[in-house]
N, C-alpha and C positions, 0 to 999 in steps of 0.2 A: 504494500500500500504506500502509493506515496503522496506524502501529506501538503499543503499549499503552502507552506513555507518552503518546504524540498520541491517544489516542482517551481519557485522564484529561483530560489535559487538558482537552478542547473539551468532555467531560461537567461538568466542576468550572465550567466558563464558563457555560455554561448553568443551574449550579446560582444562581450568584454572579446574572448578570443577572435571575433568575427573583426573588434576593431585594433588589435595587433594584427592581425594578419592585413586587412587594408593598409598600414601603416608599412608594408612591407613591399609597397606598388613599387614595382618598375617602371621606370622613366618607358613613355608610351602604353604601358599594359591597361589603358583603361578603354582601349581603343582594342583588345585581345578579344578575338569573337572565334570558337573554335570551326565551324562551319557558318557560312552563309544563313541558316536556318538557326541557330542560335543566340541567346542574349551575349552582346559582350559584356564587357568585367564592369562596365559600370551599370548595363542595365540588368545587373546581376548585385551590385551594389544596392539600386534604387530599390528592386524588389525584396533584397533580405531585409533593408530595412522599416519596411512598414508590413509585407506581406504574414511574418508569423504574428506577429503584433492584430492584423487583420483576422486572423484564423481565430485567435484568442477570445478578439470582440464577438464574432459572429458564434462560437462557441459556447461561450459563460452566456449570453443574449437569448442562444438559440433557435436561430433563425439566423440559414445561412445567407440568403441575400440581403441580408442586415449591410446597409450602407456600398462606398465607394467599392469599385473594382483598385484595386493595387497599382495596376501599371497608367490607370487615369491619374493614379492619385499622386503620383509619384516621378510621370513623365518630365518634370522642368527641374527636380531637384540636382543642383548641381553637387558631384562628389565630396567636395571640402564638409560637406555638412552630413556625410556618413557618421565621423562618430560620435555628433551632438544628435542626431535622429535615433541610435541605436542606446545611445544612456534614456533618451527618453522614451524607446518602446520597452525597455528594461521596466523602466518605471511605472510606466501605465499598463505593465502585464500584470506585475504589483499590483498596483492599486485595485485592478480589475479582479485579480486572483480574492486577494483577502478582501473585497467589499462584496463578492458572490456569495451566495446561499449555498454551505456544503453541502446541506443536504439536497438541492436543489443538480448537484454536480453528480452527485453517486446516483440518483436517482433519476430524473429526467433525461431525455434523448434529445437527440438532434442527427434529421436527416439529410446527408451528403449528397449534392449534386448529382451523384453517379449513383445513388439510390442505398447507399447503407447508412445501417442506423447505430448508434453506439450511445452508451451512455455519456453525458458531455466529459466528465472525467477521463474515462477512455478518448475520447477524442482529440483532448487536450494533449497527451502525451503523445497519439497516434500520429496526429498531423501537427497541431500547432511546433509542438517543442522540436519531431524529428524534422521538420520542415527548416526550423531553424537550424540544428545540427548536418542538416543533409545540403544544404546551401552555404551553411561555411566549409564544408567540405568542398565544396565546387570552388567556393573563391580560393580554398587554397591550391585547386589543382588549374583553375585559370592563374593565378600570379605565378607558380612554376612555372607552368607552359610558356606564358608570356616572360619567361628570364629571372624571375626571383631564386637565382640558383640558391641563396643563403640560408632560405626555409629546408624546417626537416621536420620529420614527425611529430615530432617533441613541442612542434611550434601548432599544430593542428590538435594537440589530444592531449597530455600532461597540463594538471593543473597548474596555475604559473601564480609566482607568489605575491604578483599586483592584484589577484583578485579575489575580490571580499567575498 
């Protein structure tokens, strides 16, 4: 079971290493797109920063078409303001986390676009958090790609002792 402090947590962690690793940009890699059909590194930036934040709202709310689409909402954000956006989806997954009815989490559903149903609690970890962890994984294998030869695993997975 994991508890809404432990699940702030592990989301603010992933906020925190998502913005070490941005801080690890190689000179042009914001401009790294692996295929033609793919986000480059900053519209991969715009999107981890509001996107798991979005999952969270529409989640704890329940109702998934609660509010903006991500990439409207997100389109004009210029990258310098990656790691002030990411402290503050930290903060408002907080807030949103402990101001929700637990009971309200373990017990009520919410149905997914693609037709499944989960209890919001499950869904939280399912999508919102691993969305988040599954995206800074991407940015760390766009900034290798794109020349961050200095990154290493350590830099992707090991807790690291700036963060609270």
């Amino acid at each position: 079971m994991l508890s809404s402090e432990s699940f702030i947590k592990i989301f603010r962690q992933e906020c925190l290493v998502s913005v070490r690793l941005y801080r690890q940009m190689p000179p042009g890699g914001l401009d790294y797109r692996p295929t033609p059909g793919q986000r480059s590194t900053l519209e991969l930036l715009r999107y981890l920063s509001f996107g798991p934040y979005n999952a969270v709202r529409r989640i704890v709310i329940g109702e998934w078409n609660a509010g903006a689409a991500t990439n409207e909402v997100t389109k004009h954000w210029p990258p310098s303001d990656f790691p002030r956006r990411m402290e503050w989806q930290g903060d408002e997954v907080a807030r949103m986390i402990r101001a929700a009815n637990p009971l309200d989490l373990e017990t009520k559903t919410i149905t997914f676009p693609w037709g499944e149903t989960l209890l919001r609690s499950e869904g939280l970890v399912r999508y919102a958090l691993n969305w988040a962890a599954s995206y800074r994984m991407q940015l760390f294998l766009y900034l290798k790609a794109a020349g961050a030869k200095e990154l290493g695993t350590p830099d992707l997975w090991r807790p690291l002792p700036d963060m609270s």
